[in-house]
C-alpha positions in Angstrom: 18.7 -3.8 -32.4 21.7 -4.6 -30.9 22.7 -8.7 -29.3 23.7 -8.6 -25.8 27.1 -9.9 -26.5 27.9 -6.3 -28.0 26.7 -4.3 -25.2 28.9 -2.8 -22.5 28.2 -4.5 -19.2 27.3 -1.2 -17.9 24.5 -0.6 -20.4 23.5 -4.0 -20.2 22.7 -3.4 -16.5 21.1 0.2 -16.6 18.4 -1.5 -18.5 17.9 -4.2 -15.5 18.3 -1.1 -12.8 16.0 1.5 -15.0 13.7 -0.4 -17.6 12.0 2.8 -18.1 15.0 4.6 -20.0 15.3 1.4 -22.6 11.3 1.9 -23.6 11.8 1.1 -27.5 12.1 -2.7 -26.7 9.4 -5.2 -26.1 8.9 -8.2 -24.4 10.2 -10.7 -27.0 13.1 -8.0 -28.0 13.6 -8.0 -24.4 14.8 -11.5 -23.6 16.5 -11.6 -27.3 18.8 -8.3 -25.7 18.7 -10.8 -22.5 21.1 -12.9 -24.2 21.0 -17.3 -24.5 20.1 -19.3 -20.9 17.2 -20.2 -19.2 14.2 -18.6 -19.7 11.5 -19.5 -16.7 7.5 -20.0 -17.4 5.5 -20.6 -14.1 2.3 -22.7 -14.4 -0.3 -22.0 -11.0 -2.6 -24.4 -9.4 -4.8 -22.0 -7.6 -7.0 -19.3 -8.8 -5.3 -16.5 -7.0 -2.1 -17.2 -8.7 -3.7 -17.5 -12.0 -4.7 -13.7 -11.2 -1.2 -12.8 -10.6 0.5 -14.5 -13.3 -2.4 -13.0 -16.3 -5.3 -15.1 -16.7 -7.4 -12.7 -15.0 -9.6 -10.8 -17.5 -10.3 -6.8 -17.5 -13.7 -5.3 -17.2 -14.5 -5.3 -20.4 -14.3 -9.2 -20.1 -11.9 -9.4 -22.6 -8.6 -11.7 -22.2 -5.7 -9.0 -20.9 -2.5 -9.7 -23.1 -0.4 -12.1 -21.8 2.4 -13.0 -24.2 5.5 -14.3 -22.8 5.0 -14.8 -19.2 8.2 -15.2 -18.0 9.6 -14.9 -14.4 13.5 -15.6 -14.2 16.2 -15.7 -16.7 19.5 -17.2 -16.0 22.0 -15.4 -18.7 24.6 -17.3 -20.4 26.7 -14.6 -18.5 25.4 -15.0 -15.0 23.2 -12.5 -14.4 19.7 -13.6 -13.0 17.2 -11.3 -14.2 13.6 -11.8 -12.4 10.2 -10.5 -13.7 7.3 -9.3 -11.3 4.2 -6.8 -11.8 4.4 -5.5 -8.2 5.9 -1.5 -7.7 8.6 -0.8 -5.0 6.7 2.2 -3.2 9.2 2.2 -0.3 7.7 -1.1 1.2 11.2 -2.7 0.3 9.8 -5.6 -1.7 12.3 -5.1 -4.2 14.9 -6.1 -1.3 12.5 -9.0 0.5 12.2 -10.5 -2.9 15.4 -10.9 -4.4 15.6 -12.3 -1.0 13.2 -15.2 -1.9 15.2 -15.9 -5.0 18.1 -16.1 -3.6 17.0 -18.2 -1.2 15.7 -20.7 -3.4 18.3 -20.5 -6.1 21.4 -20.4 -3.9 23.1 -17.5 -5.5 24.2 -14.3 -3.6 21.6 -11.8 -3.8 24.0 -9.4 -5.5 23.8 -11.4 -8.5 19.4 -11.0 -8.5 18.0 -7.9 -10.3 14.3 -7.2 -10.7 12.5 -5.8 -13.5 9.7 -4.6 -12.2 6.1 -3.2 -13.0 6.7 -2.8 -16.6 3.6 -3.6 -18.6 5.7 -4.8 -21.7 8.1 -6.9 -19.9 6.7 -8.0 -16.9 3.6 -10.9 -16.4 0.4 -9.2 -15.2 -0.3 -8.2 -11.6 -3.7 -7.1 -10.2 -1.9 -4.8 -8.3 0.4 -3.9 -4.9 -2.1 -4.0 -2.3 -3.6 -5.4 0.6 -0.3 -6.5 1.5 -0.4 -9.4 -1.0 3.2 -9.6 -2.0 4.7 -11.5 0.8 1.9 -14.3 0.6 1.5 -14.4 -3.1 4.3 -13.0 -5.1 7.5 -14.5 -2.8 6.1 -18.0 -2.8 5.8 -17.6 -6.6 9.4 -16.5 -7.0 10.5 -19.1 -4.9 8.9 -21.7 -6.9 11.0 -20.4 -10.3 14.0 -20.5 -8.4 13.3 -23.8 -7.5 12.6 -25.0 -10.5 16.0 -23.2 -12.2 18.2 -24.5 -9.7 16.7 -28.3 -10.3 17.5 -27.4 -14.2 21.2 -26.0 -13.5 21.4 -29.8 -11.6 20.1 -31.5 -14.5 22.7 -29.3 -16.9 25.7 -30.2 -14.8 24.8 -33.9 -14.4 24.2 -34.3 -18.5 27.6 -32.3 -19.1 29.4 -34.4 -16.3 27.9 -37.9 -16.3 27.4 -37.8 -12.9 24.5 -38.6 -10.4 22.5 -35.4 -9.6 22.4 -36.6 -5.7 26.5 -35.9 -6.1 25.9 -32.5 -7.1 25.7 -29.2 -4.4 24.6 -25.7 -5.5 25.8 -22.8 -3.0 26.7 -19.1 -3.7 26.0 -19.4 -7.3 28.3 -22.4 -8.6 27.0 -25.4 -9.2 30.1 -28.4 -8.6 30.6 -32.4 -7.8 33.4 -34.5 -7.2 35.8 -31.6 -8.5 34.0 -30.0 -11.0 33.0 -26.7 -10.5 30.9 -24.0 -12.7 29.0 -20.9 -12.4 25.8 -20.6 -13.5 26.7 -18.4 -16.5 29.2 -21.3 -17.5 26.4 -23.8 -17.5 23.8 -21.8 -19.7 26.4 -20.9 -22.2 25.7 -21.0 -25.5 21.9 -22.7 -24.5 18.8 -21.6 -24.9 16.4 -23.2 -23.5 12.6 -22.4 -22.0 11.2 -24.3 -19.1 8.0 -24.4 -17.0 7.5 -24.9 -13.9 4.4 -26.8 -12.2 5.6 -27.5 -8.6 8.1 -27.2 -5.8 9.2 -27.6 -3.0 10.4 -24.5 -1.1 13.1 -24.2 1.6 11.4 -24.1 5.0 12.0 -21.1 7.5 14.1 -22.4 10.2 16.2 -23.4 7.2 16.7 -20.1 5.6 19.9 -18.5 5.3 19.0 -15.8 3.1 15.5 -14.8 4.0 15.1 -14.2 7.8 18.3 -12.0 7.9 18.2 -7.9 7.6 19.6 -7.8 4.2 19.8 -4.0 3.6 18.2 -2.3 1.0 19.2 -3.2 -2.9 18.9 0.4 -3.9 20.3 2.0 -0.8 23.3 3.4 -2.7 21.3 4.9 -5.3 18.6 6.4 -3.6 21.1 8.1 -1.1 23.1 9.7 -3.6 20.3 10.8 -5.6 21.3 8.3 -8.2 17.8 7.0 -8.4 15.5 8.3 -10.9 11.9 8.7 -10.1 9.2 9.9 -12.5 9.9 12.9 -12.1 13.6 12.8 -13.3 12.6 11.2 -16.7 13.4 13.3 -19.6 12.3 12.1 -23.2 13.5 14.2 -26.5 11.7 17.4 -26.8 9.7 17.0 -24.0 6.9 19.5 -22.9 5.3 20.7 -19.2 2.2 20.5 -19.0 0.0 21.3 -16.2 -4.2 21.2 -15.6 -6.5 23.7 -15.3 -8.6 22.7 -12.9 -12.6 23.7 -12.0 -13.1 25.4 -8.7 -15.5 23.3 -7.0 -16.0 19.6 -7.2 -18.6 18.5 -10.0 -18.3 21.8 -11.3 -19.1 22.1 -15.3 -16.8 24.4 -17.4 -19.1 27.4 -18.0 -16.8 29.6 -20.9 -12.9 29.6 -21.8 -11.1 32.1 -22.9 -7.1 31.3 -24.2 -6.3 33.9 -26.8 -3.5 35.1 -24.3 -2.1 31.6 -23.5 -2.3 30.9 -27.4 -0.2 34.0 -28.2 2.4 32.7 -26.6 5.1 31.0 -28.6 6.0 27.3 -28.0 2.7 27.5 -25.8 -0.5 24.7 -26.8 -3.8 24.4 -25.0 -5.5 21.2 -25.0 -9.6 21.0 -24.5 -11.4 17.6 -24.3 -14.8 18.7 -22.8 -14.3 19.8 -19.3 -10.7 18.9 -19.3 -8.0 21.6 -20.0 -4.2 21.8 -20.2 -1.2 23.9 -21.2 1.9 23.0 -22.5 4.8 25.0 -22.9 8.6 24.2 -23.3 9.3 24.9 -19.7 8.6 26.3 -16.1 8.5 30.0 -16.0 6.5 29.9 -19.8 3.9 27.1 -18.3 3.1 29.6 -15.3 2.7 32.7 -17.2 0.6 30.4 -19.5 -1.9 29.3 -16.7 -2.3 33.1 -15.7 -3.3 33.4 -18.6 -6.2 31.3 -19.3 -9.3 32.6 -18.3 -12.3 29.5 -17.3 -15.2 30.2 -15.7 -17.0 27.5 -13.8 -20.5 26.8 -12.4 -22.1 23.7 -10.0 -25.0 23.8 -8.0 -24.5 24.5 -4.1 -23.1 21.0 -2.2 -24.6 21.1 1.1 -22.4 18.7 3.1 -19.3 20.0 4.6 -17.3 18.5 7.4 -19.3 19.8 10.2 -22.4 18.1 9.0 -20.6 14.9 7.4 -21.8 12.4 10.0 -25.2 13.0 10.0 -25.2 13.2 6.3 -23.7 9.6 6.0 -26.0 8.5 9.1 -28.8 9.7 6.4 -27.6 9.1 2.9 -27.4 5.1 2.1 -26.5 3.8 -0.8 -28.8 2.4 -2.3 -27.4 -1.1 -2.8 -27.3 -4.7 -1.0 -24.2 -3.0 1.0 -26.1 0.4 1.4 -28.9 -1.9 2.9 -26.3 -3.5 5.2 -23.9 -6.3 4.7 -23.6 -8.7 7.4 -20.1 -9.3 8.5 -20.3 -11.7 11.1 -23.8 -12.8 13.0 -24.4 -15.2 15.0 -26.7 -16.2 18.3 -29.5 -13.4 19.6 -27.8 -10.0 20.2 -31.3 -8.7 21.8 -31.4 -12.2 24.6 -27.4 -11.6 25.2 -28.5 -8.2 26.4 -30.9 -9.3 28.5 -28.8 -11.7 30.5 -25.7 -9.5 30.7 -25.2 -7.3 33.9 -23.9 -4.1 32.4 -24.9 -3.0 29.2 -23.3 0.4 27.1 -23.2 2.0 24.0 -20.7 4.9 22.0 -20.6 6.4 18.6 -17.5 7.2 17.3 -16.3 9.2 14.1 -13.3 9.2 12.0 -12.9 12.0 9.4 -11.4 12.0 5.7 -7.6 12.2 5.8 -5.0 12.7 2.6 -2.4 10.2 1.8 -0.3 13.1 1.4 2.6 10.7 -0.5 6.1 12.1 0.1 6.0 12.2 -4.6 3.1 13.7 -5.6 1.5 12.0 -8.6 3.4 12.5 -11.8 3.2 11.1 -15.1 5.4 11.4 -18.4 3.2 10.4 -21.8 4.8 9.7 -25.1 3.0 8.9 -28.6 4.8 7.2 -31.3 2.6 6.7 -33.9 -0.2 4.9 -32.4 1.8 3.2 -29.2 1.6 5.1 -26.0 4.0 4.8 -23.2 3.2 6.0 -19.7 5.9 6.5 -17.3 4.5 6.9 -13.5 4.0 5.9 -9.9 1.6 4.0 -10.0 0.4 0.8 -7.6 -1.6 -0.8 -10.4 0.6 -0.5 -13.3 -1.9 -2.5 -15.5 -4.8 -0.9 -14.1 -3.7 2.5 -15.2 -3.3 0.4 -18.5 -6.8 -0.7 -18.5 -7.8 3.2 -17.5 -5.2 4.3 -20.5 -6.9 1.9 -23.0 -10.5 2.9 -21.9 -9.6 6.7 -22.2 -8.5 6.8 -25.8 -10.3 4.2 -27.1 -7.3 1.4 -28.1 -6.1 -1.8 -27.5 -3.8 -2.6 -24.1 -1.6 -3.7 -26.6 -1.0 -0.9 -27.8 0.0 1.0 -24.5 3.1 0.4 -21.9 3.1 1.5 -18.7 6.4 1.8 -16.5 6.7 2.2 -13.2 9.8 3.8 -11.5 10.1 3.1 -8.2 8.1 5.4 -6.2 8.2 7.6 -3.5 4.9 6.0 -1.6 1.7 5.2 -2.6 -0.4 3.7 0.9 -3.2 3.0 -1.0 -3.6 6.3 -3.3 -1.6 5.4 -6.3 -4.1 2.9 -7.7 -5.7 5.2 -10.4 -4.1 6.9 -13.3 -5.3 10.1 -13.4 -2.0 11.8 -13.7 -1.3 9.5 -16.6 -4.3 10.3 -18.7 -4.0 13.8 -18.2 -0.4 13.7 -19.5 -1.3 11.0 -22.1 -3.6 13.8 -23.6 -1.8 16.8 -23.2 1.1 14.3 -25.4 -1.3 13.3 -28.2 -2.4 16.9 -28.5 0.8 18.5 -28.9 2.6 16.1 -31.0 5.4 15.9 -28.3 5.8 13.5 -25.1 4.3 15.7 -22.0 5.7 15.6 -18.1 2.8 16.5 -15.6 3.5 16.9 -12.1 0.7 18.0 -9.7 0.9 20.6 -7.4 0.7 19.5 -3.6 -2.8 21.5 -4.0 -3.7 19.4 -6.2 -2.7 16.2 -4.5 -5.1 17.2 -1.5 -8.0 18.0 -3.4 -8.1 16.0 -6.5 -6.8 12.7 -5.4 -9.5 10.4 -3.7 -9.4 10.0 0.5 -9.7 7.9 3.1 -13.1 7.2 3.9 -14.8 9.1 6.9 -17.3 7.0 9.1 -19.8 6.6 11.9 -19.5 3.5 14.0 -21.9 2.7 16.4 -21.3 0.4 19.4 -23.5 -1.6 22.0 -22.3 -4.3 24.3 -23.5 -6.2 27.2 -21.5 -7.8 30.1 -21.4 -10.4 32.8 -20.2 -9.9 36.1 -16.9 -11.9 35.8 -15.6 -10.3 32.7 -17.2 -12.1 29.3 -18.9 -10.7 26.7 -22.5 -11.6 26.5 -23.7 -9.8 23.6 -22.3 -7.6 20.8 -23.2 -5.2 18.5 -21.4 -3.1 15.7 -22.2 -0.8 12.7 -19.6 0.9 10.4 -21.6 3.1 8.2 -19.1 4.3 5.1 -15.6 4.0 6.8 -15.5 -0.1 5.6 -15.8 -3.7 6.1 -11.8 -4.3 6.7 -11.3 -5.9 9.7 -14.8 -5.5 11.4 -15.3 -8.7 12.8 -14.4 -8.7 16.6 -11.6 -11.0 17.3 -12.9 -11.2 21.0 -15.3 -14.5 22.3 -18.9 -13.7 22.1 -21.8 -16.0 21.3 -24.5 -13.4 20.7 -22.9 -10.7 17.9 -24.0 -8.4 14.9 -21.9 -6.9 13.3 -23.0 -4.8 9.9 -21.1 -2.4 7.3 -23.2 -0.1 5.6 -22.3 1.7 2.5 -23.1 5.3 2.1 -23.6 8.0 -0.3 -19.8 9.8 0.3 -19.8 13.3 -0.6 -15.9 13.6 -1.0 -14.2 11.1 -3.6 -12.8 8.3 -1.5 -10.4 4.8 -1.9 -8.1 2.8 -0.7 -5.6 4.2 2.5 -3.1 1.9 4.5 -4.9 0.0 5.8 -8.4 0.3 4.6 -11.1 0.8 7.2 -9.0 -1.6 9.7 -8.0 1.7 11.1 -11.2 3.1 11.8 -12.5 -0.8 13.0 -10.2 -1.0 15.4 -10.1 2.5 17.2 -13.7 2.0 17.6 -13.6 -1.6 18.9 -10.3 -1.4 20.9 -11.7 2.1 22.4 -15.2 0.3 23.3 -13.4 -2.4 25.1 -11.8 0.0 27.5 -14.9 1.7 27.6 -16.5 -1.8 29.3 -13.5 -2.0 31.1 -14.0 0.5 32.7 -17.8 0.5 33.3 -16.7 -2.8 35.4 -13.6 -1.8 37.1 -11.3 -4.1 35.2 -7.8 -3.6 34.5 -7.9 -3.2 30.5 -5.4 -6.1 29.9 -7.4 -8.7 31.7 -10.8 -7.6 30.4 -9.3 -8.8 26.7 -7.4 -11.5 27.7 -10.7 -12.8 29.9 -12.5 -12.9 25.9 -9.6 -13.7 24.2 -8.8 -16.9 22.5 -6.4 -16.7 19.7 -3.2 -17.5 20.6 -1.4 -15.5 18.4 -2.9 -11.8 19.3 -3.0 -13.1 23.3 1.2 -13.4 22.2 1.4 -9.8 21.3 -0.3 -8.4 23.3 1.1 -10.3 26.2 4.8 -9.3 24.5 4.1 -5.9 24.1 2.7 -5.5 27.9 5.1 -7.2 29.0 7.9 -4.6 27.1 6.4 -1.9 28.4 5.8 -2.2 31.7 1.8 -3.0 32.1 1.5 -4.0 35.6 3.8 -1.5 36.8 2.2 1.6 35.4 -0.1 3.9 37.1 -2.3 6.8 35.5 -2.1 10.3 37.1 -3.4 13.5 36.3 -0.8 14.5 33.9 -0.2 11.0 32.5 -1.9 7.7 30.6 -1.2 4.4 29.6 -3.5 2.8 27.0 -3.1 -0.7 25.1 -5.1 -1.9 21.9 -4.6 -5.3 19.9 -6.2 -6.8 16.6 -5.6 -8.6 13.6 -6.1 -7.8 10.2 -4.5 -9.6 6.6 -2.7 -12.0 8.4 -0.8 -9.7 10.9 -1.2 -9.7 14.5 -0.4 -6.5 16.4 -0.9 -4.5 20.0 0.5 -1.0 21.0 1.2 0.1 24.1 1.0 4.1 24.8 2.1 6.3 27.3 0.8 10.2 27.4 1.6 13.3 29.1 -0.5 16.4 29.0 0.6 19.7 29.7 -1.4 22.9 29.1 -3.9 21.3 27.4 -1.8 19.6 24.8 -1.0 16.1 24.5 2.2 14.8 23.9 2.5 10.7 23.4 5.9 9.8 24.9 6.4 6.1 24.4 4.5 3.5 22.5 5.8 0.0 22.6 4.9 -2.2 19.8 4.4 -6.1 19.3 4.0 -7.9 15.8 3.3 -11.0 14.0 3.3 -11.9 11.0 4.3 -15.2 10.4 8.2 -16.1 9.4 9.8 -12.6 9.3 11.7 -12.4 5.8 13.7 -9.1 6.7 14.0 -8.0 10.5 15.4 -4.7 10.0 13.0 -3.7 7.4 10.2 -5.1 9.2 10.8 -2.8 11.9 11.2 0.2 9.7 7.5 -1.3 8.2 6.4 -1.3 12.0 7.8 2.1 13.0 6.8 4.1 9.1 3.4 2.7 10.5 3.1 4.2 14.1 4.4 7.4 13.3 2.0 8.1 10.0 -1.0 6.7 12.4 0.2 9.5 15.0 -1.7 11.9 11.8 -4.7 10.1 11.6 -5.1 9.6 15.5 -4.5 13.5 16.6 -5.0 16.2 13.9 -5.3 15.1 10.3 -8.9 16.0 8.7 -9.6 17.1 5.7 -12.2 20.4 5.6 -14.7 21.3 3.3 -17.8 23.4 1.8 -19.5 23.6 -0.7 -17.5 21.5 -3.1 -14.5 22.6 -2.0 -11.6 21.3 0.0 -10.7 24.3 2.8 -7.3 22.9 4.2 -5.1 22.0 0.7 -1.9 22.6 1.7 0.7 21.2 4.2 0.7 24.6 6.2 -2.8 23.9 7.1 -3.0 20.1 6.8 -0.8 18.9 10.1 0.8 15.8 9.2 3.1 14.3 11.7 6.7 15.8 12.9 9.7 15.2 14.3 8.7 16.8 17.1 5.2 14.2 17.5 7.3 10.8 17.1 8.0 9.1 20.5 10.2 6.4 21.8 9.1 3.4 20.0 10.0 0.2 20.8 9.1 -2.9 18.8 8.6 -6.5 19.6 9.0 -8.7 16.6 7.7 -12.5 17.1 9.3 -14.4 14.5 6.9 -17.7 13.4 9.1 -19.6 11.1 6.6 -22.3 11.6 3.8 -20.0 9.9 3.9 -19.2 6.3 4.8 -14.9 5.8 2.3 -12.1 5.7 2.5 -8.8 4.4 3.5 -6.3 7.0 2.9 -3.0 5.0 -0.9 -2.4 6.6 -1.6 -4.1 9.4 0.7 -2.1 11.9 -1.1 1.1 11.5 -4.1 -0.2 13.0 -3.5 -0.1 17.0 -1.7 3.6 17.9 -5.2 5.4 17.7 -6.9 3.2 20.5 -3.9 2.8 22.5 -3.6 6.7 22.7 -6.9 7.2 23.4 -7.5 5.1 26.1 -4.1 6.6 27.6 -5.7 10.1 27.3 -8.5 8.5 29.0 -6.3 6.6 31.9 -5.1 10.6 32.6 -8.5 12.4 32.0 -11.2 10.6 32.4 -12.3 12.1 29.0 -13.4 9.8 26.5 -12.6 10.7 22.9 -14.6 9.3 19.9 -13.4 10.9 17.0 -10.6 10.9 14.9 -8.8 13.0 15.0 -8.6 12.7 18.7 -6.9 16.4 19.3 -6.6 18.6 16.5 -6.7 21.5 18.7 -5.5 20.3 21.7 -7.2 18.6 24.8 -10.9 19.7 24.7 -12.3 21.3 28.2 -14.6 18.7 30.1 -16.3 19.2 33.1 -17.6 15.6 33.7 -15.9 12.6 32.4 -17.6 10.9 29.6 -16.9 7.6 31.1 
């Protein structure tokens, strides 16, 4: 293997930019191609680090491999090479945390490169999700950095003899009292390992760094096509492969017949049970291939289907403690606050499955040499997939690397490796590494969904205003963000988990969504039952500072008191909370023949210290327009096993056409620690729209979608 010191700088730095093209070295080879320096070992004092940094264990209860876990090298050449489990999915945490190290390591961020979610080289991760990187992974960073720029102080006061309180570190030189030296000059010729156990990070109103809308690391490359996604990875004699897949869900393979498809030269198809693939050498052969297989399948009749679903989850619990119902938040008598308050009301509302519909479909690339497997893919859970890899074909994690490239999206359907098993054993069938790249048919009906849901609401009233009792059930959609952030001293509030007949997981968001259309759509609801402007109502029951701020902000952007509903158009407003964030929309409608068009939504966050302004609104914005989906015509269809809607000409996802003006109101707390931004946007546009529909109709809508075929014809208000 070659040293470092005989590598062109160029190749040396396609290995930091694409670890997935450099697979044949391992973690120890790794750092030994890395060069002399520092080397950076990071020990946690809390139990959700220790789950970041590897001393989680997998389900099989067995210690996960941990190796060298190692966070930052400084090279004897300068470079500054930082290690994290988390995938780029276009949330920009590739930029937000070389941010962070910079910060903390006072060295431009030009000079930071990440290797990231690279099983083999990287420490393990549980995963990017739940907007967790911001809160857990930048605070680790930091805490490295710290610790190497305290080292690089020690190095220059031992080879200087002078006092370290002398000594300044700034745009990557470390000097005092006219001596002067780069990092890289420092490290030379040392190699040294240290580990960190403390530190003390830069506050926020001190950043220089962080805070400032540093643009995108990877800008260039992705613009000019430059980047290379899974997709793009070519291996030597690499194979297509593609699935056959059954025709119904839980459908059983009933015969096969291949003798066409094995005719064929350079064509292999792989059985394991119910699963079967084709591989052929490239695209035209792997179609005519798939023609030619002949499966038959069989299942017994499903009877739910989408017009049924919400009775059937009404009537199918699971039959566990959360199937039973799971408190989330009780407290008081709900049945005496009823009985004191002065109106009392109740709605149901619904919210349907919806695809994740990622801009990359799922792709993986598998590779066998001898009995090592290497996975490339987009993934959010690159050691998950590991765990799934290692479970699948019965051998050691060890023995299995999984890269992840950065990906074209994920919101929460990237966390299982289907893709990667299916390539993984096309690969060990035919001897040859396999690329597999679903169809977008395949994406919609194979992949898991957002869970549907039936919420049921009941609320009492006083005369002034307050809430005097609450009630609220979430059957299936989820517990995220259920608990009312309102005042109320009599409340129930339940999640019940049902039997879901569609495969479902994790979506931006979660069931926050679903949560708060419900909660922020019964609040107008009361509202309105009492003749309150919508505003006041919440900020009569509201107590938390923070979401009174944005929602005061974002009414105050838009134009609250000024606004008045007419027959043609609404204003509407929502707020909540959810993972740390703090958000409220503002919406104005206008409806025209029956269609409903949203003009304007103004929107107000907080999440703490903002670490990139410009890609926080981006966050902020890529999260009102993919909500403008969920809120008005995504829903998946189905019978009888079957999805009915699989492809984008019949799934409506959201155009240029549907995005309004959309101004956003960022509220920068440098005095709070930062919180992930990723989710917690997404949660208010459905609400807000809805009660503007309602401001201009007086017709209530409960379901999401709100208007998948336009305005539907009401005689009497349902409110």
């Amino acid at each position: 293997m070659p040293e470092a010191a005989n590598l062109l700088e160029a190749e040396r730095y396609e290995l930091l930019e694409a670890p997935a093209y450099r697979f044949d070295l391992d973690r120890r080879d790794f750092f030994k191609f890395l060069g002399g320096g520092l080397l950076f070992l990071l020990v946690f004092d809390d139990s959700a680090s220790a789950q970041e940094s590897g001393r989680a264990r997998g389900r099989s209860g067995q210690e996960l491999p941990q190796d060298i876990a190692a966070w930052l090298h400084l090279g004897e050449d300068g470079a500054v090479t930082v290690f994290t489990g988390k995938t780029e999915v276009g949330q920009n945490i590739r930029t937000s945390l070389a941010q962070a190290v910079a910060e903390e390591l006072h060295a431009p961020i030009s000079a930071i490169k990440l290797v990231m979610a690279d099983t083999d080289l990287v420490p393990f991760d549980m995963g990017t999700f739940g907007s967790r990187t911001t809160p857990t992974m930048a605070p680790q960073l930091r805490k490295v950095a710290v610790a190497a720029r305290e080292t690089l102080i020690d190095l220059a006061a031992e080879q200087w003899k002078v006092d370290r309180s002398s000594i300044t570190v700034a745009a990557g030189r470390v000097a005092s009292n006219g001596h002067s030296a780069t990092f890289g000059e420092l490290t030379h010729g040392r190699e040294l390992t240290k580990t960190v156990d403390g530190a003390t990070l830069t506050p926020a109103d001190k950043w220089t760094i962080s805070g400032t809308s540093v643009p995108k690391t990877t800008a260039r490359d992705i613009v000019t096509g430059a980047h290379r996604y899974t997709t793009d990875i070519v291996r030597p004699n690499l194979l297509l492969g593609a699935v056959v897949r059954p025709t119904a869900f839980h459908a059983k393979l009933a015969s096969l017949d291949t003798k066409a498809a094995d005719a064929m030269p350079d064509v292999k198809v792989v059985r394991d049970g119910d699963f079967v693939g084709v591989v052929a050498p490239d695209d035209v052969t792997l179609g005519k291939a798939m023609d030619a297989v002949v499966a038959e399948w069989k299942w017994d009749p499903q009877q739910p289907s989408n017009k049924n679903l919400f009775a059937y989850l009404k009537s199918h619990p699971e039959n566990s403690e959360e199937g039973r119902g799971r408190g989330g938040d009780e407290q008081g008598s709900v049945e005496q606050g009823l009985k004191s308050a002065d109106f009392i009301r109740e709605a149901t509302y619904t919210v349907a499955y919806i695809a994740h519909t990622p801009l990359e479909p799922r792709a993986a690339v598998a590779e066998w040499n001898n009995d090592k497997l290497t996975v490339w893919t987009g993934s959010q859970r690159p050691f998950g997939v590991r765990e799934e890899l290692a479970e699948a074909f019965g051998i050691p994690q060890s023995k299995i690397r999984v890269i992840v490239p950065d990906t074209g999206s994920g919101y929460g359907g990237k966390h299982t490796g289907e893709a990667a098993i299916e390539a993984a054993r096309m690969a060990k069938a035919a001897g040859r590494p396999v690329k597999l790249i679903w169809t977008r048919e395949e994406e919609f009906t194979f992949a898991y969904f957002r869970p549907a849901g039936v919420i049921e609401a009941r609320a009492g009233t006083f005369k002034d205003g307050s809430i005097a009792a609450w009630e609220f059930h979430n059957y299936n959609s989820g517990g995220s963000a259920i608990s009312t952030p309102y005042e109320v001293a009599n409340k129930r509030i339940v999640f019940h988990a049902t039997e879901s007949p569609l495969r479902q997981g994790s979506y931006r968001g979660l069931a926050a969504t679903a949560n708060h259309f419900a909660r922020e759509s019964f609040m107008d609801e009361l509202a309105a039952a009492m003749k309150m402007d919508p505003l006041e109502f919440r900020l009569k029951n509201l107590k938390n500072e923070r979401l009174r701020a944005v929602l005061q902000a974002a009414a105050e952007k838009f134009g609250w008191e000024k606004m008045k509903a007419e027959p043609a158009r609404g204003f509407g407003l929502a707020c909540g909370v959810e993972k740390g964030g703090y958000i409220a929309c503002c919406a104005e409608v206008s409806i025209a023949e029956n269609k409903v068009k949203i003009d304007r939504v103004v929107a107000s966050f907080e999440c703490g210290a903002i670490v990139n302004p410009e890609h926080l609104k981006n966050q902020v914005e890529g999260s009102m327009v993919m909500a403008i989906g969920g809120a008005m015509f995504e829903a998946i269809e189905f019978e009888n096993g079957r999805i009915l809607n699989p492809h984008l000409a019949q799934y409506r996802v959201p155009r240029f056409s549907d995005t309004p003006q959309i101004d956003t109101v960022l509220l920068d707390r440098k005095d709070l620690p930062s919180a992930g931004a990723g989710e917690t946007p997404i949660v208010g546009l459905a609400p807000a729209v809805g009660n503007a529909i309602f401001s201009a109709t007086g017709i209530r809508l409960r379901s999401m979608p709100m208007v998948p075929n336009g305005l539907p014809k009401q005689t009497q208000p349902t409110a």
